[in-house]
N, C-alpha and C positions, 0 to 999 in steps of 0.2 A: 758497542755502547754498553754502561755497566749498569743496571740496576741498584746493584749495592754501591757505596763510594769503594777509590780506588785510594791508592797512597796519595796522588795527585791529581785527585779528580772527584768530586761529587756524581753520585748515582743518583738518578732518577727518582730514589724513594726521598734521599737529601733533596733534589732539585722540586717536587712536587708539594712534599711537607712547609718548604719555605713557603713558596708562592700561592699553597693554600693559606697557612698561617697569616701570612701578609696584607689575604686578599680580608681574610675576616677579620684582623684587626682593627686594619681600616673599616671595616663595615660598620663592626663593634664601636669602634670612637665615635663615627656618627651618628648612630642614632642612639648610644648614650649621651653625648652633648646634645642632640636635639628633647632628648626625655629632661637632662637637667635645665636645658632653658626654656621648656612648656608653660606658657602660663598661667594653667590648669590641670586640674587632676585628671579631666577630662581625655585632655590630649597626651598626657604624659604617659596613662595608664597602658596603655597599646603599643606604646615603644618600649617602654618597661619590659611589658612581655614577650616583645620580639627581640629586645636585647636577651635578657634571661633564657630565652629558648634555642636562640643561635649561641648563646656564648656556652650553654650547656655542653652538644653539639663538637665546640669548639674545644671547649675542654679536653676533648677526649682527644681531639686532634694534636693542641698542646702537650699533654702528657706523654703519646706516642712520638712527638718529636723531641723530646727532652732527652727521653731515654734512648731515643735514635742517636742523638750527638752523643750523648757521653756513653755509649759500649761502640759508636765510631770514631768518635775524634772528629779534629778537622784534616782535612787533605794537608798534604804540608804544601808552603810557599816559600821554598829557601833562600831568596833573596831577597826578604825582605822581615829581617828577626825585629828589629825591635817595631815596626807595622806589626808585625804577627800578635806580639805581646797587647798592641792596644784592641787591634781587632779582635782578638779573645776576648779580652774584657767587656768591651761593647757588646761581644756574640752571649758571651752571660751575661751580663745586666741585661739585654732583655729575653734571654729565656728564666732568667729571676723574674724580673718585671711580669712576663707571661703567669708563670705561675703562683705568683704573689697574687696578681689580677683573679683568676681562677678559683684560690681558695678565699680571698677575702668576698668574691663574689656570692661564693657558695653561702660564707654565712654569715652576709649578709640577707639572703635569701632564706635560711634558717632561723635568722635572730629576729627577723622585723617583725615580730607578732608578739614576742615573749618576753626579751632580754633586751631592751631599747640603748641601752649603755653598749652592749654589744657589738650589735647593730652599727652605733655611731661611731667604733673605734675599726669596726672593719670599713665603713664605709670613707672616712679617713683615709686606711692605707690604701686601701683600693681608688681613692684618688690620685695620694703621692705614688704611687706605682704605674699611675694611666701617664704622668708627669716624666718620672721618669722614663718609663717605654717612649714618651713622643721624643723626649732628647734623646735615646740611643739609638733610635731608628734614624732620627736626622742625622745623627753623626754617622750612620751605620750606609745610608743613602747619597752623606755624600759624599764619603772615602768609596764607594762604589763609583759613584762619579769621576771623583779622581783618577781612578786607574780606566775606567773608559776613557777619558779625556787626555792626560796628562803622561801616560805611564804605557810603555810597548811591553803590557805582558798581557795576559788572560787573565789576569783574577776577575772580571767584572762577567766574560762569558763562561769563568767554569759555572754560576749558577744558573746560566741556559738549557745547558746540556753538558751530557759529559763527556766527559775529552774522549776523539776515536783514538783509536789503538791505531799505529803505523808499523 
């Protein structure tokens, strides 16, 4: 088993990075949607900062997976080129979407005291980006589905583990 990916095979730092990323996404949506439907300042104020503290956090984890994929690549899957092509595209739109989210986070969290026009155009993007990441991930979730369900290859367990050597 490889820690680094293989030509056709995700390593361990790929397989880890995702399913951390994934796992905080999802954390991150929910208790930003629960802070934006608060019906008070009250209640909002607390998830606000547990979102802000974990997406901090996360950032860093984002950042290190960005630049993980792109000085690895993806493992190739040769039978299936023009899949490959869309699944690319979904694999970046949302590591865009990730790091879109990220920095419009940051300053939003910079601007909300000073610069309120600011503020309001990152918090903006940082919505149409929470938007788009939820359609790339479902389409990303359920092309994954597919190939468990539908399709006699491994692409859905290379992001279990990585492939043994025989």
């Amino acid at each position: 088993m490889s820690f680094a990916d293989e030509q056709d095979s995700y390593g361990w730092v790929s397989i880890i990075l995702h399913w951390l990323s994934a796992g905080a996404v999802v954390f991150l949506w929910f208790v930003g949607q629960s802070a934006a439907l608060a019906t008070s300042d009250e209640a909002r104020a607390p998830l606000l900062k547990l979102h802000i503290s974990v997406a901090l956090v996360v950032a860093v984890l984002i950042i290190i997976r960005v630049f993980w994929r792109f000085a690895k690549g993806h493992p190739a899957v040769a039978e299936y080129e023009r899949a490959r092509v869309i699944s690319r595209f979904f694999h970046y739109a949302i590591l865009i979407a990730l790091v879109t989210m990220v920095a419009t986070g940051i300053t939003m969290v910079s601007f909300k005291e000073s610069f309120y026009t600011v503020f309001e155009i990152a918090a903006e993007i940082h919505a149409f980006s929470a938007r788009v990441l939820i359609i790339a991930i479902l389409m990303h979730v359920c092309a994954a589905m597919y190939h468990l369900m539908f399709c006699d290859d491994d692409v859905f367990l290379r992001i279990l583990a990585p492939k043994r050597k025989t």
